[in-house]
C-alpha positions as CSV (number, residue, x, y, z in Angstrom):
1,X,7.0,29.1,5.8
2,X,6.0,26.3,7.8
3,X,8.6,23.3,8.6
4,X,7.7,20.1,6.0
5,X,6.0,17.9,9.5
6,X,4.6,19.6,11.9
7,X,4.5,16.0,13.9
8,X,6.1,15.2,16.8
9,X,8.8,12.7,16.2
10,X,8.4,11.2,19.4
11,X,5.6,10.4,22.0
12,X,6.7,13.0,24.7
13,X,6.5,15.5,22.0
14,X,3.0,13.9,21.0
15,X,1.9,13.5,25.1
16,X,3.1,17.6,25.6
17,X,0.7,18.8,22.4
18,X,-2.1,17.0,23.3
19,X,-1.3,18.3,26.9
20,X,-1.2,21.4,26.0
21,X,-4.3,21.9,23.0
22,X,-6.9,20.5,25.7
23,X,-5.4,23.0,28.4
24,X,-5.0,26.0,25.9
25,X,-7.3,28.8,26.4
26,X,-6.4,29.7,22.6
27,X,-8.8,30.1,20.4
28,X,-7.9,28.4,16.9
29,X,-9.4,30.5,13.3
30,X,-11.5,28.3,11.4
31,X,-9.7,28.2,8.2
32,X,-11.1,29.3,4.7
33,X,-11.4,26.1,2.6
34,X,-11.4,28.4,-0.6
35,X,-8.3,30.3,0.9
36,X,-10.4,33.6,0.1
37,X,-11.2,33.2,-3.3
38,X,-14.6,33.0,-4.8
39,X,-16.5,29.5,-3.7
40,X,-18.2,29.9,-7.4
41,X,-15.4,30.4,-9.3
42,X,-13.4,27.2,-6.9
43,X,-16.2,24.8,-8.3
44,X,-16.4,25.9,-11.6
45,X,-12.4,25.4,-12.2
46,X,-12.6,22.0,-10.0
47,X,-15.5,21.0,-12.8
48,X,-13.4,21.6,-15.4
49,X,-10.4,20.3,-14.0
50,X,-12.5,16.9,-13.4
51,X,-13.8,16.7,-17.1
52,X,-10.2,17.3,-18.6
53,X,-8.1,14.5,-17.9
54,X,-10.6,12.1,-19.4
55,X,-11.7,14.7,-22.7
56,X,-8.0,14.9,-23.5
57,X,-7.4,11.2,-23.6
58,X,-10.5,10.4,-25.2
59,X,-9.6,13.3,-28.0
60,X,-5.8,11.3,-28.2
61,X,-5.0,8.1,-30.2
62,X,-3.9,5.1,-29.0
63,X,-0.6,5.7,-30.3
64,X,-0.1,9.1,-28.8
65,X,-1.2,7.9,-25.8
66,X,1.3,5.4,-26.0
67,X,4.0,7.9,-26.4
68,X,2.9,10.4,-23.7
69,X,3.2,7.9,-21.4
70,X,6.3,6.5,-22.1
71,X,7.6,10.0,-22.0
72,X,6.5,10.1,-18.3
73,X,7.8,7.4,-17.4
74,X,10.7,7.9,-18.8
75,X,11.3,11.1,-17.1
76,X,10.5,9.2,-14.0
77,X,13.0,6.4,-14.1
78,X,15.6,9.0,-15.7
79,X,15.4,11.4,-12.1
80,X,16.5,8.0,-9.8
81,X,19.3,7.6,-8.3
């Protein structure tokens, strides 16, 4: 697993990567953007996906709206420190 930044944390570390990408004779995979799964079946779950949110809260009263959110953000405040 990769580490959490791949960034350099300083600007000889930055200086030494750019170095050393423009004088690399390696040759860097395009990545998938799908990761290998079907491009179809990627856009038809991202559709959905877009269209749920806003279905859900239209289908919700104002009231349970009210306390779904309040839930969250209780759950937020109640994880701080």
């Amino acid at each position: 697993m990769p580490k959490r930044s791949s960034k350099p944390r300083d600007l000889n570390q930055l200086a030494a990567r750019l170095v050393h990408d423009a004088t690399s004779d390696e040759v860097e995979e395009e990545k998938d953007p799908y990761g290998g799964k079907n491009p179809s079946a990627v856009e038809l779950g991202r559709l959905g996906g877009k269209k749920g949110g806003k279905a859900r809260a239209a289908k919700l009263s104002p009231e349970q709206r009210s306390e779904i959110a309040r839930a969250a953000a209780n759950k937020r405040w109640s994880s701080q420190p």
